[in-house]
DSSP file (Angstrom, degrees, kcal/mol; ACC not computed):
  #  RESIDUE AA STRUCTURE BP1 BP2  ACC     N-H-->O    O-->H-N    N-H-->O    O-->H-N    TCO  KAPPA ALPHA  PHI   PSI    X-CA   Y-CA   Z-CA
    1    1 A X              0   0    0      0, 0.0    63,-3.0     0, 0.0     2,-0.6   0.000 360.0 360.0 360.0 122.8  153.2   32.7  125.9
    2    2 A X  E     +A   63   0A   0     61,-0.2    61,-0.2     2,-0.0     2,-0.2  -0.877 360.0  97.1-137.6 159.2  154.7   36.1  124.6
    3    3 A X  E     -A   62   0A   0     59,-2.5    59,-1.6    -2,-0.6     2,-0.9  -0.667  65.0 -51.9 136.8 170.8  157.4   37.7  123.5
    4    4 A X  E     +A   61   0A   0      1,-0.2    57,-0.2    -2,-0.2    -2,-0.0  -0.586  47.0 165.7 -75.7 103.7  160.1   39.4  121.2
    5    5 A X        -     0   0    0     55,-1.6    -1,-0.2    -2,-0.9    56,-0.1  -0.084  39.1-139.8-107.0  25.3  160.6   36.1  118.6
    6    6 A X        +     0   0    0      1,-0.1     2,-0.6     2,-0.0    54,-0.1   0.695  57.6 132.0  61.2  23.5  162.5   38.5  116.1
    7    7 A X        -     0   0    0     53,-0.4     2,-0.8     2,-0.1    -2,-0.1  -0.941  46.9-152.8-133.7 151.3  160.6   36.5  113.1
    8    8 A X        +     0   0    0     -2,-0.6     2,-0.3    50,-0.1    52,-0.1  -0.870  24.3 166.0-125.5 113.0  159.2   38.2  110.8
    9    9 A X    >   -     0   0    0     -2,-0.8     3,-1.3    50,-0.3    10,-0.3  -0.965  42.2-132.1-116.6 120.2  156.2   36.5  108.9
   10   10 A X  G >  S+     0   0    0      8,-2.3     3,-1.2    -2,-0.3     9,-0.1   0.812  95.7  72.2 -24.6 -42.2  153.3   37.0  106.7
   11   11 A X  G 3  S+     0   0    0      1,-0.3    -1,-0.2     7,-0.1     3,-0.1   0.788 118.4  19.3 -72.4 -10.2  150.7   35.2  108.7
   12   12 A X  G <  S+     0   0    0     -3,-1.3    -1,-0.3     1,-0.2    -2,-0.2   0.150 125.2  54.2-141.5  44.2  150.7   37.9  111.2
   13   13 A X    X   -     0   0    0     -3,-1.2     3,-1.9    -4,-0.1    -1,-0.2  -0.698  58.5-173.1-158.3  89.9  152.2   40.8  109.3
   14   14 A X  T 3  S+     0   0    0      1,-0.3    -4,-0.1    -2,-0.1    -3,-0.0   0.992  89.6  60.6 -79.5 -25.2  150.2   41.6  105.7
   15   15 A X  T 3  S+     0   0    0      1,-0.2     2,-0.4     2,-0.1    -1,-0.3   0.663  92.6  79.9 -66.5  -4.8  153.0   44.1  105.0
   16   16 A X    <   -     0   0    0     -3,-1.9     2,-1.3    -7,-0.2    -1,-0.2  -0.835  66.8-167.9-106.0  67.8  155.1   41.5  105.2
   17   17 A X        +     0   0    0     -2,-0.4     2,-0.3    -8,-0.1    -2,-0.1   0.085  53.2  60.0-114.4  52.0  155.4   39.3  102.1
   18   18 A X        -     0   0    0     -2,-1.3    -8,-2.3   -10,-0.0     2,-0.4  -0.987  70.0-115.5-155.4 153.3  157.4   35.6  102.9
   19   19 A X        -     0   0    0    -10,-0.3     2,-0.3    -2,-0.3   -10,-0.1  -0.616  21.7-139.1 -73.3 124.1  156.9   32.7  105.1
   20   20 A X        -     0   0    0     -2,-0.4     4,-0.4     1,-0.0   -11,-0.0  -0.742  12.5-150.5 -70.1 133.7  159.2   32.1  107.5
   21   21 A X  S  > S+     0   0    0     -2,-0.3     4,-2.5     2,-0.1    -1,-0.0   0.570 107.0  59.4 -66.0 -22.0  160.2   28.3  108.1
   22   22 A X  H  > S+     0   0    0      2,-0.2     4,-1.7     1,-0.2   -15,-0.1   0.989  96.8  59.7 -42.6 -68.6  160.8   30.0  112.2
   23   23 A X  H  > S+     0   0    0      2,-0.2     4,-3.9     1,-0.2     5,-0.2   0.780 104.7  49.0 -31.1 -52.0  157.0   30.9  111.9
   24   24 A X  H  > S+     0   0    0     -4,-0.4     4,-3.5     1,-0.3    -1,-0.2   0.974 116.1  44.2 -64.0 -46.8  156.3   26.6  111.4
   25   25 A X  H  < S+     0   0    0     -4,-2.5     4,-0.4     2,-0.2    -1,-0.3   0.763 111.2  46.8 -78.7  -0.9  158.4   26.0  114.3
   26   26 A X  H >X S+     0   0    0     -4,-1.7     3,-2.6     2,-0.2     4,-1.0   0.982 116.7  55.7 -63.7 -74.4  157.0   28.9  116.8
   27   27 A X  H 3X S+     0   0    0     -4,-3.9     4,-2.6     1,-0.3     3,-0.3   0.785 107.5  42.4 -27.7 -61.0  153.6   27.4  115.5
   28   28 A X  H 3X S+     0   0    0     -4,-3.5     4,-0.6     1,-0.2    -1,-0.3   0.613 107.4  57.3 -88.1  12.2  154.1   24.0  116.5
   29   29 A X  H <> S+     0   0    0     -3,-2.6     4,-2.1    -4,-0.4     3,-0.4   0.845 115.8  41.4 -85.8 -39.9  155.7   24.7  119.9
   30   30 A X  H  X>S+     0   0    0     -4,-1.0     5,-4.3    -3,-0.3     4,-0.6   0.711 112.3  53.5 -49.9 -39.0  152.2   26.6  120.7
   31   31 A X  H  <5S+     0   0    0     -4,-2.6    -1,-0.2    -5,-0.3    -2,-0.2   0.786 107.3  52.2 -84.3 -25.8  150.1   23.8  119.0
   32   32 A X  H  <5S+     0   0    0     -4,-0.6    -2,-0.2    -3,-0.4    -1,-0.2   0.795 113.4  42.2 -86.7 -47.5  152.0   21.4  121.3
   33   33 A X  H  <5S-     0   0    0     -4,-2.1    -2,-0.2     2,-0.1    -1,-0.2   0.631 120.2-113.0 -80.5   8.4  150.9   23.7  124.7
   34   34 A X  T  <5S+     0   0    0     -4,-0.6     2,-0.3     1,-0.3    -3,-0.2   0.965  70.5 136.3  77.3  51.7  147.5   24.0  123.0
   35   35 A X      < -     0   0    0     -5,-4.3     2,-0.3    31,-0.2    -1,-0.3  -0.918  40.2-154.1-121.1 176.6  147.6   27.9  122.2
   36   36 A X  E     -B   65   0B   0     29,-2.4    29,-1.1    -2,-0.3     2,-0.2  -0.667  38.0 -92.2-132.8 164.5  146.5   29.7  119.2
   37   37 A X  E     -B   64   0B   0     -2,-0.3     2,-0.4    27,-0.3    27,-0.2  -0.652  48.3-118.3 -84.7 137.5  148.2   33.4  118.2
   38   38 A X        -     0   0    0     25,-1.3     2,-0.4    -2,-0.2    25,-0.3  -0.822  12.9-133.6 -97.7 120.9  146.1   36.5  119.6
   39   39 A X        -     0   0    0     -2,-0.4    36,-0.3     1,-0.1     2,-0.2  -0.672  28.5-109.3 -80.9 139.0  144.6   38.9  117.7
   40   40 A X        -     0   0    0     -2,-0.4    36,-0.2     1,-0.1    -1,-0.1  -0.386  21.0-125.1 -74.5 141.9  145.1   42.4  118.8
   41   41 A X  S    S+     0   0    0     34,-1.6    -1,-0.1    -2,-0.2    35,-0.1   0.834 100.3  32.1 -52.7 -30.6  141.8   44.0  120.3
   42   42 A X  S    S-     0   0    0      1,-0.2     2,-0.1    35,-0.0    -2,-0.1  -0.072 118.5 -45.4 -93.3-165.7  142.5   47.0  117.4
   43   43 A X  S    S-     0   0    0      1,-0.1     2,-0.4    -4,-0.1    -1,-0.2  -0.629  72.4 -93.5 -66.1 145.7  144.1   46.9  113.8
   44   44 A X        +     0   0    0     -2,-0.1     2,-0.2    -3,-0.1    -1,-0.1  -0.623  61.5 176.0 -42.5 105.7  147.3   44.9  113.6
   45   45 A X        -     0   0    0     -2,-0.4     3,-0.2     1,-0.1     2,-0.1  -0.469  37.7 -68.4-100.5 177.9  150.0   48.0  114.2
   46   46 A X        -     0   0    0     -2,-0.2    13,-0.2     1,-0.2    -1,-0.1  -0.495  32.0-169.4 -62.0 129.8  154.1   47.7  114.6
   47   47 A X  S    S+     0   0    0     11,-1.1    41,-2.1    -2,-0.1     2,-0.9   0.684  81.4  41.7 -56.2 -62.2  155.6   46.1  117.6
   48   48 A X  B     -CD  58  87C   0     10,-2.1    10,-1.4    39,-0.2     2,-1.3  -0.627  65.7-167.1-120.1 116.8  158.6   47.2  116.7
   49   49 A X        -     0   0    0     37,-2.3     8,-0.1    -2,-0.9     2,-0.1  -0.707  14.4-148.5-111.5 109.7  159.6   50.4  115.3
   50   50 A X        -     0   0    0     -2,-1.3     7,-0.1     6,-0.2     5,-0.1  -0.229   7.2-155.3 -48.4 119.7  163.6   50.9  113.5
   51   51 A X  S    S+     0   0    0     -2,-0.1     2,-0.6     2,-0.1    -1,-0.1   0.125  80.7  96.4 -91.9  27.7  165.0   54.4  113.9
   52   52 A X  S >  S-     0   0    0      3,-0.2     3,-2.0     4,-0.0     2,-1.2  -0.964  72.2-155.2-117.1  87.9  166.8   53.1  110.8
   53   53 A X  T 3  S+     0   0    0     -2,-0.6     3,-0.1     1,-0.3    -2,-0.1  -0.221  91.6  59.6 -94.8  58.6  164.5   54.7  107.6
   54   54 A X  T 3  S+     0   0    0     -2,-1.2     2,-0.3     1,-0.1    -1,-0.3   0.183  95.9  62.6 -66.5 -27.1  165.7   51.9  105.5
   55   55 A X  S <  S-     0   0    0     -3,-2.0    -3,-0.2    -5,-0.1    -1,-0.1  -0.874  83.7-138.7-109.8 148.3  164.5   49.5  107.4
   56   56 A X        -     0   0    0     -2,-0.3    -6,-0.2     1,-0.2    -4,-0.0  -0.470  30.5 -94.4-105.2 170.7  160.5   49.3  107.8
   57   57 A X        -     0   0    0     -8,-0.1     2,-0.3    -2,-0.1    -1,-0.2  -0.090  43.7-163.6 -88.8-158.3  158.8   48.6  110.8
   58   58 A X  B     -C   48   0C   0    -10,-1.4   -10,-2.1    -2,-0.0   -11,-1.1  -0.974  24.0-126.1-160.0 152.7  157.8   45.1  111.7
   59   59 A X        +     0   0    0     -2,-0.3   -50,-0.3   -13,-0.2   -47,-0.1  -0.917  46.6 142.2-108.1 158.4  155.5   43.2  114.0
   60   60 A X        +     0   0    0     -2,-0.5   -55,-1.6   -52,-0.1     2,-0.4   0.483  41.1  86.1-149.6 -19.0  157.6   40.8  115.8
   61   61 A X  E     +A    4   0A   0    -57,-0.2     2,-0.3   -56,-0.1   -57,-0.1  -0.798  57.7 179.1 -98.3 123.6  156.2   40.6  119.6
   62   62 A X  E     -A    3   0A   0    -59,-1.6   -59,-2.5    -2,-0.4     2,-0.7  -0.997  28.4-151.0-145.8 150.9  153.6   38.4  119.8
   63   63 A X  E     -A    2   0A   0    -25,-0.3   -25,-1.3    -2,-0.3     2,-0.3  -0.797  10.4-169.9-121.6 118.0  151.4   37.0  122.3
   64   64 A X  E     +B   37   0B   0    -63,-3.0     2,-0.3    -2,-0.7   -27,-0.3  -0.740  18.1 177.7 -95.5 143.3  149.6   33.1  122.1
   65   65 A X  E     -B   36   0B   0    -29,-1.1   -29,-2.4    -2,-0.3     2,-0.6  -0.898  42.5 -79.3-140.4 170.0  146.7   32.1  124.7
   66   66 A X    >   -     0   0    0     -2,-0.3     3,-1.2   -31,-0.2   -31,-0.2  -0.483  53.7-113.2 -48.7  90.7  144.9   29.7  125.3
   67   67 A X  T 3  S+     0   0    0     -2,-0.6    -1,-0.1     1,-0.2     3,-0.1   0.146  95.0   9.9 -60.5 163.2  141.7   29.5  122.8
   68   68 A X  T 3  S+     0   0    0      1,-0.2    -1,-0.2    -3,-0.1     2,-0.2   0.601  82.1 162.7  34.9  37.7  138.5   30.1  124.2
   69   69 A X    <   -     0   0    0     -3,-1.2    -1,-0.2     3,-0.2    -2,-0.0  -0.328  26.4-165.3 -75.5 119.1  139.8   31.2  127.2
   70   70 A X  S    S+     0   0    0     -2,-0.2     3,-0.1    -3,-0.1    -1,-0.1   0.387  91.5  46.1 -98.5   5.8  137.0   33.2  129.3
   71   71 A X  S    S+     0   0    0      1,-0.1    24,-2.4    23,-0.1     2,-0.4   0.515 109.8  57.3-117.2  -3.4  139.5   34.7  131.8
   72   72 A X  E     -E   94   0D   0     22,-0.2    -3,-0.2    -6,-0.2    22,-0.2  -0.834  67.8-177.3-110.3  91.9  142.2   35.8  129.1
   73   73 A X  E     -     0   0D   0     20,-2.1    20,-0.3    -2,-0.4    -3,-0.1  -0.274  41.6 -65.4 -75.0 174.1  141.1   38.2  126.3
   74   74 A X  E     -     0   0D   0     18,-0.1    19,-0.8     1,-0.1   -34,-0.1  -0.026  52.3-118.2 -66.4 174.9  142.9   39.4  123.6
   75   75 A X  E     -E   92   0D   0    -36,-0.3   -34,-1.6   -12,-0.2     2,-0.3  -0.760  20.8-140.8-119.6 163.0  145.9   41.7  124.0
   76   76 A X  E     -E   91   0D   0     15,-3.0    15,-1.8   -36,-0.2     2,-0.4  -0.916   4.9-139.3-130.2 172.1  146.7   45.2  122.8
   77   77 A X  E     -E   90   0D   0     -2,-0.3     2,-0.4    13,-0.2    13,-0.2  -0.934   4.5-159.6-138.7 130.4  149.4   47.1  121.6
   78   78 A X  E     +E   89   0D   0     11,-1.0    11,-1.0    -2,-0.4    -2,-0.0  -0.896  19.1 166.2 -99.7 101.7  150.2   50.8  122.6
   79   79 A X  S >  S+     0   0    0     -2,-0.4     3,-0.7     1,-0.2    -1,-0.2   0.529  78.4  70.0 -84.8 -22.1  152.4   52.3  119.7
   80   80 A X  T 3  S+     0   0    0      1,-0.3     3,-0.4     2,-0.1    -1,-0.2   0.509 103.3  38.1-104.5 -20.4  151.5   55.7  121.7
   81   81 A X  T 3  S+     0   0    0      1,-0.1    -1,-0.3     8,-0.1    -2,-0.2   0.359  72.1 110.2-135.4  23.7  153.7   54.7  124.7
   82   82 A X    X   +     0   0    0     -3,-0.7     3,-3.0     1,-0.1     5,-0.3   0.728  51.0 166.4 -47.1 -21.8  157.0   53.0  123.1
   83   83 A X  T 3  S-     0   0    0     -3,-0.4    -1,-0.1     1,-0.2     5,-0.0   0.046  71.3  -8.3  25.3 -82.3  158.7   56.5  124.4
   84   84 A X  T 3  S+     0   0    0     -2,-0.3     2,-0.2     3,-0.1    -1,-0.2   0.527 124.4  79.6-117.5   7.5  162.7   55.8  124.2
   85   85 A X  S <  S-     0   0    0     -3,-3.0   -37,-0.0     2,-0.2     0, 0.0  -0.617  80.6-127.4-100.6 166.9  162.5   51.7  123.3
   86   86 A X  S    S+     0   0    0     -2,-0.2   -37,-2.3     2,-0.1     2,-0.4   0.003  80.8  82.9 -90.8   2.7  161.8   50.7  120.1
   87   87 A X  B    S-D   48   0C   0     -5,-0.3   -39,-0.2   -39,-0.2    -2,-0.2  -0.992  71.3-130.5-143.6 149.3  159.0   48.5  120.9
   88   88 A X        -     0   0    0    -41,-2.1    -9,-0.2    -2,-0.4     2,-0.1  -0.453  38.4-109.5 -86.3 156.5  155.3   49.3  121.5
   89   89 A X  E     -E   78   0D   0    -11,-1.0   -11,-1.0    -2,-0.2     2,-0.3  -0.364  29.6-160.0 -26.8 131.7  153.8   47.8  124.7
   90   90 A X  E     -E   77   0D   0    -13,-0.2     2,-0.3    -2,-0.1   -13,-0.2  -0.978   9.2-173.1-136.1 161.7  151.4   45.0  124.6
   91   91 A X  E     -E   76   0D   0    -15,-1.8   -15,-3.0    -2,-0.3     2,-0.4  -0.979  13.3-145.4-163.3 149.8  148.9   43.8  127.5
   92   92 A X  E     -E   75   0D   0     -2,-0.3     2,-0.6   -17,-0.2   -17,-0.1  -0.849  13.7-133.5-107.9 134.2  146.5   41.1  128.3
   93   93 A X  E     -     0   0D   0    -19,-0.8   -20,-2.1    -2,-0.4     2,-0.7  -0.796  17.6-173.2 -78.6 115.9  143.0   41.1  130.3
   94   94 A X  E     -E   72   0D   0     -2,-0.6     2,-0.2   -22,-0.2   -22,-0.2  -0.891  17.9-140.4-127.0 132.6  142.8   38.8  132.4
   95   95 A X        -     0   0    0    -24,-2.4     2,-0.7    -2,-0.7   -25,-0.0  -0.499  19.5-158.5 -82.8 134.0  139.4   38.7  133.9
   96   96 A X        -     0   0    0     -2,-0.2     2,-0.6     0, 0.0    -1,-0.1  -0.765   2.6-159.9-118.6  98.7  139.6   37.8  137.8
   97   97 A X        -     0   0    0     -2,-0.7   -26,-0.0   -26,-0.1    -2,-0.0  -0.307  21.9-122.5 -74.4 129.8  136.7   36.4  139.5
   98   98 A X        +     0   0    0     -2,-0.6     2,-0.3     1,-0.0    -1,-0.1  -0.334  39.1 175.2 -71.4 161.5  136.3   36.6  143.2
   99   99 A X        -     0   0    0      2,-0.0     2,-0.7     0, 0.0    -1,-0.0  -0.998  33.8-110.8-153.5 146.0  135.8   32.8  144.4
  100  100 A X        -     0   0    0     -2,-0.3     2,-1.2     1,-0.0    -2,-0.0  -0.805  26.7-151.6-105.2 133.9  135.6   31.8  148.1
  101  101 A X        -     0   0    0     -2,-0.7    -1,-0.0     0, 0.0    -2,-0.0  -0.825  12.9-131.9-101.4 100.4  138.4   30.1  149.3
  102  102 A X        -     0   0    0     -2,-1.2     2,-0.4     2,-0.0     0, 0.0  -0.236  31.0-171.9  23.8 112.8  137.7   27.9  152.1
  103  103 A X              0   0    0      0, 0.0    -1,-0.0     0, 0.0     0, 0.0  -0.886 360.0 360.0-126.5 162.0  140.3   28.2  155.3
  104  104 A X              0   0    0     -2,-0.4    -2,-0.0     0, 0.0     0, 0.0   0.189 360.0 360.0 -87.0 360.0  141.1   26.6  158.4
């Protein structure tokens, strides 16, 4: 599950310093499909960066997988290729294993 959910929390943000009540319910809609919040393969950077220098940036795109998942790794996020959006790129590996399919 991913995506821009526009909340802005502590537990995945240190710069960041209040608790959302959003955060509990994002959490338990994830804890109910049985995923966990991904850590990014690098340092926690911005999602999302405000051309506004009053307003800081923030991370707010987030991606939850499945824990202990050996065909999904953790995702990362490219600050370096936001170009004219305001938001960095993220991507997941997802490891594909040849298998032999049977046919008729």
């Amino acid at each position: 599950m991913a995506g821009g959910f526009n909340i802005r929390d502590s537990s995945w943000n240190p710069s960041f310093s209040f608790h959302s009540i959003y955060n509990d319910l994002l959490t338990d809609i994830a804890d109910f499909l049985d995923l966990i919040l991904s850590n990014p393969t690098i340092n926690q950077v911005p999602t999302r960066y405000s051309d506004n220098i009053n307003d800081v940036n923030s991370i707010i795109n987030l991606i939850f997988l499945k824990p202990n998942s050996l065909k999904i790794d953790n995702h990362t996020i490219y600050p370096e290729l936001q170009y004219s959006s305001d938001y960095a790129p993220l991507t997941v590996n997802i490891s594909i294993i040849e298998e032999l399919i049977p046919d008729k």
